[in-house]
C-alpha positions as CSV (number, residue, x, y, z in Angstrom):
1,X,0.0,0.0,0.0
2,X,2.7,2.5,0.6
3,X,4.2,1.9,-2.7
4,X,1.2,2.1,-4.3
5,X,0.4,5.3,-2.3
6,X,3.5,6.5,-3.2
7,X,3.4,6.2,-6.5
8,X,0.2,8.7,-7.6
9,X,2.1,10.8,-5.2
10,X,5.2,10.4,-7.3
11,X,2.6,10.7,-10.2
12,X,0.7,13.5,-9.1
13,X,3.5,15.3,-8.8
14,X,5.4,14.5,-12.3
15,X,1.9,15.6,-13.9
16,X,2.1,18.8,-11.8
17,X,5.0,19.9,-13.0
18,X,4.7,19.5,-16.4
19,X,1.4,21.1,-16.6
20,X,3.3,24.0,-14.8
21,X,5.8,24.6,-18.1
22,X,3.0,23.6,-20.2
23,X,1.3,27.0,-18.5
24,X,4.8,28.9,-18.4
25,X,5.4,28.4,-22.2
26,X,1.5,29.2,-22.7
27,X,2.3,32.6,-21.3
28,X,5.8,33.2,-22.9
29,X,4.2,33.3,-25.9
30,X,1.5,35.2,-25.0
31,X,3.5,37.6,-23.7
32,X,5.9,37.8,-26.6
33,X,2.5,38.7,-28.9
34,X,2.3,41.1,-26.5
35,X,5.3,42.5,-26.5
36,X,5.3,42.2,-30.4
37,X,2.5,44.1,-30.9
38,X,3.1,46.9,-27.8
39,X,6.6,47.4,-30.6
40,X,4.1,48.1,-32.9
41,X,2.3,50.3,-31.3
42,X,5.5,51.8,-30.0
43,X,6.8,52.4,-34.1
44,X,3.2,53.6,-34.9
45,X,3.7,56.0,-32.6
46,X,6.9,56.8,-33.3
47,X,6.4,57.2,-37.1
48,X,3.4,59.8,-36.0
49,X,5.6,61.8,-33.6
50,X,8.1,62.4,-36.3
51,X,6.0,63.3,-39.2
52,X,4.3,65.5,-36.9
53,X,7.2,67.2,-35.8
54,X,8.6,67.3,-39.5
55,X,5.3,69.1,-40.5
56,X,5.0,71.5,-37.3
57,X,5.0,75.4,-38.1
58,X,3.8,77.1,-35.1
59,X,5.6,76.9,-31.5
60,X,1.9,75.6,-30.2
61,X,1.7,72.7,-32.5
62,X,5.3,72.1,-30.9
63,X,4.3,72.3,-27.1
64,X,1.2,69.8,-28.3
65,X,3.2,67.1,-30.0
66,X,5.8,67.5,-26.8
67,X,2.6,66.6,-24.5
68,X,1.7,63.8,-27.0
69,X,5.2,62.8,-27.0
70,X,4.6,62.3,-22.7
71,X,1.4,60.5,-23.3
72,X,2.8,57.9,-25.8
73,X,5.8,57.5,-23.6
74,X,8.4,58.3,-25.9
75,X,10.3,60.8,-23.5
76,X,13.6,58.6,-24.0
77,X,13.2,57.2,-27.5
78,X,16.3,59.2,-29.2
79,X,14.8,59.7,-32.9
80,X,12.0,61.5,-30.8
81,X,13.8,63.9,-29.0
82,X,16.7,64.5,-31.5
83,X,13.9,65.5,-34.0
84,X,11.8,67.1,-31.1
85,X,15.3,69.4,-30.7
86,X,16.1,70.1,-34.4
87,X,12.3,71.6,-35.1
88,X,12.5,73.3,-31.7
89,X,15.7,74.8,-32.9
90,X,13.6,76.6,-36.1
91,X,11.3,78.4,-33.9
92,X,14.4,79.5,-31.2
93,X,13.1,77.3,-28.9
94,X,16.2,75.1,-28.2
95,X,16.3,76.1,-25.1
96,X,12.9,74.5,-24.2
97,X,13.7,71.3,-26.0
98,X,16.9,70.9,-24.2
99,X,15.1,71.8,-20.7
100,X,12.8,68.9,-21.7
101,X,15.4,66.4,-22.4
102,X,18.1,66.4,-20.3
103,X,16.1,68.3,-17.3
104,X,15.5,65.3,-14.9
105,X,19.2,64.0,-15.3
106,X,21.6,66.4,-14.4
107,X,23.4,64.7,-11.3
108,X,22.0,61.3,-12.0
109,X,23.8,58.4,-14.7
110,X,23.5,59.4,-18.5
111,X,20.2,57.4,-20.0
112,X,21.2,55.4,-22.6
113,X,19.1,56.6,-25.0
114,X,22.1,59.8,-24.7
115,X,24.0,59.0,-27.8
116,X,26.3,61.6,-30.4
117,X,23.5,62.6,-32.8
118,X,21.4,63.7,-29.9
119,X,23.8,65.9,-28.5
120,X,25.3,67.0,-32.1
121,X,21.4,68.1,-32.7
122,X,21.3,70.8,-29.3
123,X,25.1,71.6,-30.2
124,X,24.5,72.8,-34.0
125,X,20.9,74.4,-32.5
126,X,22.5,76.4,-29.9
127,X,25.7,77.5,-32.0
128,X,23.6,78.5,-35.1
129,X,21.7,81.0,-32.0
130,X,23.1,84.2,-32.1
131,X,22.8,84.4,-28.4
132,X,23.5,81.3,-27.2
133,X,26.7,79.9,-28.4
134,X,28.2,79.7,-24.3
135,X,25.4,77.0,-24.4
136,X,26.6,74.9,-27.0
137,X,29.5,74.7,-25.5
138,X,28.4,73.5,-22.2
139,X,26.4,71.2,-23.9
140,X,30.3,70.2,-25.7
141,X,31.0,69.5,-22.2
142,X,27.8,68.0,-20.6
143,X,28.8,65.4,-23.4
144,X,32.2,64.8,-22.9
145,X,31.4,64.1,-18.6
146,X,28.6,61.3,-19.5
147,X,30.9,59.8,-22.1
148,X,29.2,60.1,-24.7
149,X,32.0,60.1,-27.5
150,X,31.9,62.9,-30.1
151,X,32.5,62.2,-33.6
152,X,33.7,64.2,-36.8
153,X,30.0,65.7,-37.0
154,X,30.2,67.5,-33.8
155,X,33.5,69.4,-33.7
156,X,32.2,72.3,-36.3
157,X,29.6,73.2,-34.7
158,X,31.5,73.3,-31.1
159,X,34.6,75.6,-33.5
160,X,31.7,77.7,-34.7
161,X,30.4,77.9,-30.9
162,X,34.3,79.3,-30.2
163,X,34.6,81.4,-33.1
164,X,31.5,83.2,-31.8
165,X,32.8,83.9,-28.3
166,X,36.4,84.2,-28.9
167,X,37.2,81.5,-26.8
168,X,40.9,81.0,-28.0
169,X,41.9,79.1,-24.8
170,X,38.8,76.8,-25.2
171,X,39.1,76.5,-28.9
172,X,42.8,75.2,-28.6
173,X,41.4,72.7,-26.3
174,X,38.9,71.7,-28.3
175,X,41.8,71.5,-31.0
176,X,43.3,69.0,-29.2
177,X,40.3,66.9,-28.6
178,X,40.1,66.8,-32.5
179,X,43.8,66.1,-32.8
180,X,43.4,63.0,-30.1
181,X,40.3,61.5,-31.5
182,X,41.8,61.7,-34.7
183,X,39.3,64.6,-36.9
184,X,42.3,66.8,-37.9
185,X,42.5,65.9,-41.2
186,X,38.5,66.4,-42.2
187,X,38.1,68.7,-44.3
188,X,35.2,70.2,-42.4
189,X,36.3,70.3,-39.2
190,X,40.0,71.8,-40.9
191,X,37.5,74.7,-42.6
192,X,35.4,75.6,-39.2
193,X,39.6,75.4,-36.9
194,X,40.4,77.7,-39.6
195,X,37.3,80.1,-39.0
196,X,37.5,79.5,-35.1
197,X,41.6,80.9,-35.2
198,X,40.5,83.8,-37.5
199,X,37.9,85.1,-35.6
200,X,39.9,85.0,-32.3
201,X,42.0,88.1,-32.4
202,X,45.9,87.8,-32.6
203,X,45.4,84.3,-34.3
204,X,45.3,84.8,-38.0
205,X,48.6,83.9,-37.9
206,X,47.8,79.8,-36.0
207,X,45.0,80.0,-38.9
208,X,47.8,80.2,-41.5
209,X,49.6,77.6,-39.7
210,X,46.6,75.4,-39.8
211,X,45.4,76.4,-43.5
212,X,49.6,75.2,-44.8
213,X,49.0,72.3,-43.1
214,X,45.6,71.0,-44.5
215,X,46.0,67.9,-46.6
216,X,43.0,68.9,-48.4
217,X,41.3,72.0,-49.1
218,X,38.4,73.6,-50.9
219,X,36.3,76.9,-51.9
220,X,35.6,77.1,-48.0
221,X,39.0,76.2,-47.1
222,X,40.2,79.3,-48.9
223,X,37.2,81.8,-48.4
224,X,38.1,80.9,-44.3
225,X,41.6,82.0,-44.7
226,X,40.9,85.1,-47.2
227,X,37.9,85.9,-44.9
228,X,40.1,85.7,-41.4
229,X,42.7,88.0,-43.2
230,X,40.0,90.7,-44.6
231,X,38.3,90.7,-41.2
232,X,41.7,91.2,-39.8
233,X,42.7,94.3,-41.8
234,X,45.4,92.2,-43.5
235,X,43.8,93.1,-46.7
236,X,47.1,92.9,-49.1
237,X,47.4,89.4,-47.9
238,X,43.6,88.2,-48.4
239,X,44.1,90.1,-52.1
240,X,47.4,88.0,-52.6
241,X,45.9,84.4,-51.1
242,X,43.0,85.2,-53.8
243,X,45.1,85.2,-56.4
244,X,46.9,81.8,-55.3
245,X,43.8,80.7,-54.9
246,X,43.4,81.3,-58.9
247,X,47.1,79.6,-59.5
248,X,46.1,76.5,-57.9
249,X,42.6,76.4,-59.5
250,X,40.3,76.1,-57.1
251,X,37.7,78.2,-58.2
252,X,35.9,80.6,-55.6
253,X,32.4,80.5,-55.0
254,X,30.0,84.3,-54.1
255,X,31.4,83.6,-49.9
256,X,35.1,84.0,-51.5
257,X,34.3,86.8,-53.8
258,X,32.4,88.8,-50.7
259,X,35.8,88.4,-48.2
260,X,38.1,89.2,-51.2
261,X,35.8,92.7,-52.2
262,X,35.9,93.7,-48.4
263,X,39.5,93.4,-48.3
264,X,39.5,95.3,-52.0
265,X,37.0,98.1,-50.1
266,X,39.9,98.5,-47.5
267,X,42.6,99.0,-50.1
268,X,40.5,101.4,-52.0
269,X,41.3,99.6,-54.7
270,X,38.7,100.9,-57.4
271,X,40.5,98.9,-60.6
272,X,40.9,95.4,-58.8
273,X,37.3,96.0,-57.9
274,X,36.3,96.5,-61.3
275,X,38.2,93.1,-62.4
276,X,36.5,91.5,-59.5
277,X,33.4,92.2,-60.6
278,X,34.1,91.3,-64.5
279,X,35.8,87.8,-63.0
280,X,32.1,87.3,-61.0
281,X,30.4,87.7,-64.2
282,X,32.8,85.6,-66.3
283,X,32.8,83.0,-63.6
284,X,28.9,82.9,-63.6
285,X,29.8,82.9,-59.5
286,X,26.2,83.2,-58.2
287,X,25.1,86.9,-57.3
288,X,23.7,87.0,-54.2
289,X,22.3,89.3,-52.5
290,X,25.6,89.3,-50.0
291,X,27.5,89.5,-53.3
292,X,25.8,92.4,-54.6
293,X,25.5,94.5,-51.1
294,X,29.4,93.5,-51.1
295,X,29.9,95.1,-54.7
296,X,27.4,98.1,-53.9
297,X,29.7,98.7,-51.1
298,X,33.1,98.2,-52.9
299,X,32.5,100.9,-55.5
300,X,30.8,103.1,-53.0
301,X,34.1,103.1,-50.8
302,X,36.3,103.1,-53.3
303,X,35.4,106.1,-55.3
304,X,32.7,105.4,-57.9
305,X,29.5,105.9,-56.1
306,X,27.6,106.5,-59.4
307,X,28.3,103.0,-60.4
308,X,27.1,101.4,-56.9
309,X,23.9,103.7,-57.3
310,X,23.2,102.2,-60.9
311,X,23.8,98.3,-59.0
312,X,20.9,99.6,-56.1
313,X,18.9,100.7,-58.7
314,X,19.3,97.4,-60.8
315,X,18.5,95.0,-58.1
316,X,15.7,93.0,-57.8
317,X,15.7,92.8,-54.5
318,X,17.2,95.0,-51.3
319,X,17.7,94.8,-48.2
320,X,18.2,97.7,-45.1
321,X,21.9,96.6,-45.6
322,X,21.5,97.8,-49.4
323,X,20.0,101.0,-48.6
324,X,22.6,101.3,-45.9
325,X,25.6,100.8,-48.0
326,X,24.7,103.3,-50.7
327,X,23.2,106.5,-47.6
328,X,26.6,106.1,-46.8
329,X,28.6,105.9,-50.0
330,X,26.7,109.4,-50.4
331,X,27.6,110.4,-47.1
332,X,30.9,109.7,-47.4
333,X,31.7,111.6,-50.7
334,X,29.7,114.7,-49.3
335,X,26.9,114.2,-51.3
336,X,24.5,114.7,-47.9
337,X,20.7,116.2,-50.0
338,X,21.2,112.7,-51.9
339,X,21.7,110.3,-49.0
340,X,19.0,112.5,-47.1
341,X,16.5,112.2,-50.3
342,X,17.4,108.3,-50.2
343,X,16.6,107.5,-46.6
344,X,13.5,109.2,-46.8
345,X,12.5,107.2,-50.3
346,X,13.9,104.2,-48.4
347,X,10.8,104.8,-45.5
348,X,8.2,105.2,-48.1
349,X,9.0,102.1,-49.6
350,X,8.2,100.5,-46.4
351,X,11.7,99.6,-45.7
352,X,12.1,100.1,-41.8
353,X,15.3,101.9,-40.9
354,X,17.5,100.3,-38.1
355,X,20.1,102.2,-36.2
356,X,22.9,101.5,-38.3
357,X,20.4,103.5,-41.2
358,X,20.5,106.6,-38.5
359,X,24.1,106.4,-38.4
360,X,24.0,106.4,-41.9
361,X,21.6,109.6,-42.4
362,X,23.4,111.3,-39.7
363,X,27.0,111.0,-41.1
364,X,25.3,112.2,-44.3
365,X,24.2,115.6,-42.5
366,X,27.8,115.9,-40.7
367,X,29.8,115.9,-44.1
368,X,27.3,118.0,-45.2
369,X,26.9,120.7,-42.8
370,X,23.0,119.7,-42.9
371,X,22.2,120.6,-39.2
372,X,18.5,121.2,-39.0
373,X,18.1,117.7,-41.2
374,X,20.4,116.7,-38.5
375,X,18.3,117.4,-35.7
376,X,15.5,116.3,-37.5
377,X,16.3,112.7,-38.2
378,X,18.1,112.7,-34.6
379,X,14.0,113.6,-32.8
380,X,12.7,111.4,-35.4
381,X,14.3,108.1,-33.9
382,X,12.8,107.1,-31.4
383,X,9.4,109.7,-31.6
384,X,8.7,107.7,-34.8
385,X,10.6,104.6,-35.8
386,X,11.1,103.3,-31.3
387,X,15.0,103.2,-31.6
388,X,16.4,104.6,-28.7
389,X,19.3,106.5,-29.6
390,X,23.0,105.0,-28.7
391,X,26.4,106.5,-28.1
392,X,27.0,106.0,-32.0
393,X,24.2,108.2,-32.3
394,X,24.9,110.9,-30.0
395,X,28.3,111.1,-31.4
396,X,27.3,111.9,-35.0
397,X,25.4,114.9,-33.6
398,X,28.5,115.9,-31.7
399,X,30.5,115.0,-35.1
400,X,28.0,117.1,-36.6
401,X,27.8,120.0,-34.7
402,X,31.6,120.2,-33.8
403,X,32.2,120.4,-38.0
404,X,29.4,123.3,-38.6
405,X,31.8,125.0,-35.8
406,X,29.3,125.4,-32.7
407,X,31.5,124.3,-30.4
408,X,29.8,125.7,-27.6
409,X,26.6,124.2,-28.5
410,X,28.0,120.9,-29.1
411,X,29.4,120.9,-25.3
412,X,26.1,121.7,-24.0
413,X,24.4,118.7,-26.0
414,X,27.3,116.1,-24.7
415,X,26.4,117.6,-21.1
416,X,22.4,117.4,-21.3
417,X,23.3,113.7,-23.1
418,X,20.7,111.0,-20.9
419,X,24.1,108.7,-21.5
420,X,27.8,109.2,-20.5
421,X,29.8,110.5,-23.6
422,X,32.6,108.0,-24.6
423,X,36.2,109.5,-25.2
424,X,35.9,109.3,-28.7
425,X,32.9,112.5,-28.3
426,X,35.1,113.9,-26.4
427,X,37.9,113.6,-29.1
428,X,35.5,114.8,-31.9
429,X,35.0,118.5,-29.6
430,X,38.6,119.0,-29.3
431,X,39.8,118.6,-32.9
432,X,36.7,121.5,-33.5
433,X,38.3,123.3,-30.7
434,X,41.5,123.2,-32.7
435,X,40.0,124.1,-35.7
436,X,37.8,126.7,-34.6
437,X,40.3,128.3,-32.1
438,X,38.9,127.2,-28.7
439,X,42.2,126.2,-27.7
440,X,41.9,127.0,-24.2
441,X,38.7,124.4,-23.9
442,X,40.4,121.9,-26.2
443,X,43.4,121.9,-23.4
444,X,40.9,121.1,-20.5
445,X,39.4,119.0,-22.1
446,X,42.6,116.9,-23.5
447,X,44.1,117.2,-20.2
448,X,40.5,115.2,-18.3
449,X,40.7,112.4,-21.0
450,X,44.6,111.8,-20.3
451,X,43.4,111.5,-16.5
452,X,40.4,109.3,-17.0
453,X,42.4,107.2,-20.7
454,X,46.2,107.3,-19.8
455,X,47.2,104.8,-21.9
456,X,45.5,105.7,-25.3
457,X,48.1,107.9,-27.1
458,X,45.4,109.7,-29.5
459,X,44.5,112.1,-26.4
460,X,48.3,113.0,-25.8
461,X,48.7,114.1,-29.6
462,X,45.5,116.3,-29.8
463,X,47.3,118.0,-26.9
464,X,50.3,118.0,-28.4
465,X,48.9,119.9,-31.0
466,X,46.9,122.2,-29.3
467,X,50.2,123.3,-27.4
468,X,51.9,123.7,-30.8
469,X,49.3,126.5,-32.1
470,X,49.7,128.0,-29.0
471,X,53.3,128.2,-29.7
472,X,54.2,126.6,-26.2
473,X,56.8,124.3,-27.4
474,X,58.2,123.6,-24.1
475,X,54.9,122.2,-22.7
476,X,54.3,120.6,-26.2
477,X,57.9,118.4,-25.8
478,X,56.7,117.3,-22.3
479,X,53.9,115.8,-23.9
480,X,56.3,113.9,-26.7
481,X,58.5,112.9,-23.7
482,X,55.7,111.5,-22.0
483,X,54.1,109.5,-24.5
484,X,57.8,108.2,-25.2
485,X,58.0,106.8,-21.5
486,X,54.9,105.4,-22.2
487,X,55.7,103.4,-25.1
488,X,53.3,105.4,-27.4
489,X,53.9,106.4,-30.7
490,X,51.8,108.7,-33.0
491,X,50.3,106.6,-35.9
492,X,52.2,107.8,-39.0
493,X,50.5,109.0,-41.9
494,X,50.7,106.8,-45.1
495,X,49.1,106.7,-48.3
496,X,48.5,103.9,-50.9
497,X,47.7,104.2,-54.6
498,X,46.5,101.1,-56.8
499,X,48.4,100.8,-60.0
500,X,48.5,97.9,-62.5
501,X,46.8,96.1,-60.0
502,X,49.5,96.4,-57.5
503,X,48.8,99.1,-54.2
504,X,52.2,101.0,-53.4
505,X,52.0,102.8,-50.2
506,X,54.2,106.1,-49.1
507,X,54.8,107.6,-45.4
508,X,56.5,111.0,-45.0
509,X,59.6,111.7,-46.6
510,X,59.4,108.0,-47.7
511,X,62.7,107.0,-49.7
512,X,61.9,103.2,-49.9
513,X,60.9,103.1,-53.4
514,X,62.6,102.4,-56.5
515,X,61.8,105.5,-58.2
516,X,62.4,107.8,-55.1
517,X,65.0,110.1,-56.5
518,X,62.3,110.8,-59.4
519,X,59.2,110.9,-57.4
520,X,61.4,114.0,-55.2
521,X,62.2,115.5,-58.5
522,X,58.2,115.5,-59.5
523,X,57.2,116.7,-55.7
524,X,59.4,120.2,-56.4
525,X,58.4,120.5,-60.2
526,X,54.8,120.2,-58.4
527,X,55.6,122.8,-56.0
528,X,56.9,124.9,-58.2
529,X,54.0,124.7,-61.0
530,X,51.4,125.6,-58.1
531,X,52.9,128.5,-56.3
532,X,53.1,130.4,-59.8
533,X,49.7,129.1,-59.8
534,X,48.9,131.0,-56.4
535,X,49.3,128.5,-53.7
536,X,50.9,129.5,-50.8
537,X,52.1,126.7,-48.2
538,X,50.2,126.5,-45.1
539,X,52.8,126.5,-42.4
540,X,51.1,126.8,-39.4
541,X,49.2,122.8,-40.6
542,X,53.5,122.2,-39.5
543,X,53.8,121.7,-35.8
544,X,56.9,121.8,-35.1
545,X,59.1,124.7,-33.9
546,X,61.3,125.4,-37.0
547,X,61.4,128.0,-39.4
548,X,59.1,128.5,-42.3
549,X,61.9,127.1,-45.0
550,X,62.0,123.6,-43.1
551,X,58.4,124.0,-42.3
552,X,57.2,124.2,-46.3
553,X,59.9,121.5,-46.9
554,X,58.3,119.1,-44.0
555,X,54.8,120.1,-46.4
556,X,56.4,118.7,-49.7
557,X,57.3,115.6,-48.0
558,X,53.7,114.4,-47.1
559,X,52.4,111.0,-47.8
560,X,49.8,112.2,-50.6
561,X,51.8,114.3,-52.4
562,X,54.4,111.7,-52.6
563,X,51.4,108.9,-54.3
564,X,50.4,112.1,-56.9
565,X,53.6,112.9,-57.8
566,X,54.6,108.7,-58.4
567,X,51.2,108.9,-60.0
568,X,51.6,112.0,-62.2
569,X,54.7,110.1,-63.3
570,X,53.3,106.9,-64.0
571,X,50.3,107.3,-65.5
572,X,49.0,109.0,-69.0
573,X,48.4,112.7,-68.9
574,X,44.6,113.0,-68.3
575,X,44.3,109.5,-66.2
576,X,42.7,110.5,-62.6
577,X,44.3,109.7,-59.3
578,X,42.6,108.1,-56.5
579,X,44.6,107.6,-53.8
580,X,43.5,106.3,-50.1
581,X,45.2,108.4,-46.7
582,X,44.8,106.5,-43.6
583,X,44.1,110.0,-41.5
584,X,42.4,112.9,-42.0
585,X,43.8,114.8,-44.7
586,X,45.6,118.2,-43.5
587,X,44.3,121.6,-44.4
588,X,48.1,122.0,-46.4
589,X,47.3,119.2,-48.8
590,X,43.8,119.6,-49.2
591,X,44.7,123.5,-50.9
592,X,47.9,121.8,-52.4
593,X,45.7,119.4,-54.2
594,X,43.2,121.3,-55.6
595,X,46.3,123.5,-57.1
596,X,47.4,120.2,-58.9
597,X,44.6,119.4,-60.4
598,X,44.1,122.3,-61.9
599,X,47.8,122.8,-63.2
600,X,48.1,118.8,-64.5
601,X,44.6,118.6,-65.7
602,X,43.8,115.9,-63.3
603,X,41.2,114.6,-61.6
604,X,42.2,113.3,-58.3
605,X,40.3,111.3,-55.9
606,X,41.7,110.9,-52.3
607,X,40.0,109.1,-49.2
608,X,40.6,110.0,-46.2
609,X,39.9,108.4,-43.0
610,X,36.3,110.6,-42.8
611,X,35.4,111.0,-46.8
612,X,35.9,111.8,-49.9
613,X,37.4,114.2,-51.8
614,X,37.1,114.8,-55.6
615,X,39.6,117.5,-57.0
616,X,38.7,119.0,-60.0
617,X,39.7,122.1,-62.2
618,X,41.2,123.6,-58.8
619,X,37.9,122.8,-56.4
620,X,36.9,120.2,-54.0
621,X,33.6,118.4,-54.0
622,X,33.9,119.0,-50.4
623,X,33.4,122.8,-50.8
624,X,36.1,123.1,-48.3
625,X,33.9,121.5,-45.6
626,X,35.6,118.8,-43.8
């Protein structure tokens, strides 16, 4: 009996357990249907978050999808929330997609739905925001503490994020980083180390050192380098990069063309702008509207500002910039009615000035010597267009003011000024003071901005030469013995001339050329032709204490009438002169000039630091107003 007892027992049991894994693999598979179609659901889900996201437009369709994205539970899948980021990112809303993603894990593990694309997506977002770029970064290293391991895609947009600071010391940190893991030699991230170098200041030169190193290059290789040395004021050197550029054949593309016509703007190079413009067309290089603002603006600055007119007037399309560039092409060649008549067809047209626009108008009515239109536009601002006047601003109507000779009156409006005047205001009042006689002020005022700048050497030579009309000498050699125990050093005057496409440039009693010996020959034929003409030297423009024979001597020897006399001798009778000055041109040079065009039948074209000048027949566009 016990074994027969015993063995149902055994039975029993044997049947138990099998109709136990009978019943577990029953529900396995159950439970695997589920699973399958919970996946489905899942992908359905998915697939409807991300073609609503591609199709959203509004930032409230974006806020609804991110509640349905909560609902559905897809608050870790990563296609979700990298696309969720990159369409937040088109409304500027990155900073609410990030929020949402990374919000509940700050000091906890990384999720492992964290991966590269993810954080490339909020890197790119927040260093394409003009704003934000300090965020992309510390999204750079957010990524870099979970572990997350970048790869070639994100190290341009963490360059651009450097660029856009100036974070050198960061950026050659994030050089190495590329260097270790192995990126240096993509050709992307090589373009954007270029850029970042470039646009940190001091660094054109690692950028060089970077660009002769490349492996590879192309059209954005180039345009980074030529762009870095444009932006840098290394203009001769973006001009002669270009031209290798051509050598090795790589052909530029409108981004090239735009850095290598701002480089030609600062060379007022009016002839090498002209080629460059015949080379865009012969190209067939695209003509954007960057390209064409660029061109407006070349010809503007570099003399013809008929011909950027007739490119305004030809495009299809324009932008404030457009309007901009031409008001102060005007402005600058003292042409104020037409920039004034411009600006106001520019506001019927519906075009909404911006500030740089006022500064524009503004400078028009200071070269001008329009001062009601002055004040005018000035009240205008912000009683009609909401823009609250800056120091840029205020400083035209000081500009304009100190040039129409109210001294007085342009003291009282830096003093009523809601804003604290910057030394450069301060600067404009006592260079009218000199002009205009005030010389007493002009000291008082020179000796406040040494207290409160003692370091910049532009407020020790306006007192210099304030102490030389007076005729103190003693008190102005203090002055030259201080700024030499400084270190400073007055900027020396030089001027450049483009000719045969090469720019030649001359400093005071400059005997570095090959032609000197003939060029000093021409400067006291010149002189002589003009006196009989009825020039008579200004002297007193000569502020130094020696007598009038060394001081009309010291006159010949200026930079400009060094590049007219090379030019007089280099050139066919009847060719006009354009040649750039880096200062302002001195009251000497300015009669001197008009003299020489009228004796060598010239017409001669110099820029100054403020404007231009057109000699021609003996006169001055300027009307003597500058």
């Amino acid at each position: 009996m016990k074994k027969f007892n015993s063995f149902p027992i055994i039975k029993t049991n044997l049947l138990s357990h099998h109709s136990i894994t009978i019943t577990t693999l029953t529900l396995s598979n159950e439970q695997q249907q589920q699973q399958q179609t919970q996946t489905s659901k899942q992908r359905v889900s998915e697939q409807t978050c991300l073609s609503l996201l591609h199709s959203c437009t509004t930032l409230t369709s974006l806020t609804q999808i991110h509640s349905l994205i909560l609902k559905l539970g897809l608050h870790q899948n990563p296609l979700v929330l990298t696309k969720f980021a990159s369409t937040s990112s088109n409304f500027n809303s990155i900073h609410y997609a990030s929020s949402f993603i990374f919000h509940s894990h700050h000091n906890a593990d990384p999720p492992s739905f964290y991966d590269a694309f993810l954080f490339n997506t909020v890197i790119r977002a927040y260093a394409q925001t003009l704003h934000s770029k300090s965020m992309a970064l510390h999204f750079y290293k957010t990524m870099l503490c979970y572990g997350v391991l970048p790869n070639k895609f994100t190290y341009p947009f963490v360059l651009k994020a450097c660029a856009g600071i100036g974070g050198l010391n960061l950026g050659k940190s994030v050089h190495g980083f590329v260097v270790k893991l192995g990126f240096e030699d993509d050709l992307h991230v090589q373009n954007t180390m270029i850029h970042m170098y470039c646009c940190c200041e001091g660094e054109v030169e690692f950028a060089r050192k970077v660009f002769d190193g490349s492996p590879k290059s192309d059209s954005v290789t180039w345009s980074a380098m030529i762009g870095g040395y444009a932006r840098s004021g290394r203009s001769t050197e973006a001009v002669g990069l270009f031209r290798e550029m051509q050598v090795v054949g790589v052909c530029p593309d409108e981004i090239t063309m735009v850095s290598v016509l701002s480089a030609c703007t600062d060379l007022g190079a009016l002839e090498l702008g002209k080629w460059l413009e015949s080379y865009v067309d012969r190209m067939k290089i695209t003509k954007s509207l960057e390209l064409c603002n660029a061109l407006i603006d070349m010809f503007a600055k570099c003399g013809d500002v008929d011909k950027a007119m007739k490119l305004f007037r030809r495009m299809s399309m324009r932008t404030i910039v457009s309007w901009t560039s031409v008001i102060d092409g005007l402005a600058m060649h003292g042409r104020g009615l037409e920039a004034v008549s411009l600006f106001d067809e520019m506001v019927e047209q519906g075009v909404a000035p911006d500030d740089v626009a006022f500064i524009g108008v503004l400078s028009a009515c200071s070269h001008s010597g329009l001062v009601d239109k002055g004040h005018y536009y000035f009240n205008s601002m912000e009683k009609n267009f909401g823009i609250v006047p800056k120091i840029e601003h205020y400083g035209c109507m000081v500009d304009l003011l100190s040039r129409a000779g109210l001294v007085k009156e342009a003291v009282e409006f830096v003093q009523n000024m809601p804003i604290e005047p910057n030394q450069i205001i301060w600067r404009s009042i006592i260079t009218a003071c000199h002009a205009r006689g005030e010389l007493k002020l002009g000291e008082t005022i020179s000796k406040e901005l040494i207290k409160s700048e003692p370091m910049h050497e532009s407020n020790y030579v306006l007192l210099s030469n304030i102490y030389a009309k007076l005729l103190r000498w003693e008190k102005k050699t203090k002055v030259r013995e201080m700024m030499d125990m400084k270190g400073m050093k007055k900027v020396p005057g030089s001027t450049m001339i483009e000719l045969n496409n090469e720019m030649y440039e001359f400093v005071a009693g400059d005997k570095s050329h090959d032609q000197y010996k003939e060029i000093y020959e021409m400067v006291d034929e010149m002189g002589r032709e003009i006196k009989r003409a009825g020039y008579v030297p200004t002297t007193s423009q000569v502020l130094l204490d020696i007598d009038e024979e060394d001081k009309e001597d010291a006159l010949h020897r200026h930079s400009e009438k060094l590049a007219i006399a090379f030019a007089l001798l280099n050139t066919n009778p009847g060719t006009p002169i354009r040649i750039v000055k880096n200062l302002r041109v001195c009251e000497d040079c300015h009669s001197a000039t008009k003299f020489i065009s009228k004796v060598y039948n010239r017409e001669i074209v110099v820029r100054d630091r403020n404007r231009f000048h057109h000699f021609n027949n003996g006169l001055c566009s300027c009307r003597d107003f500058w």
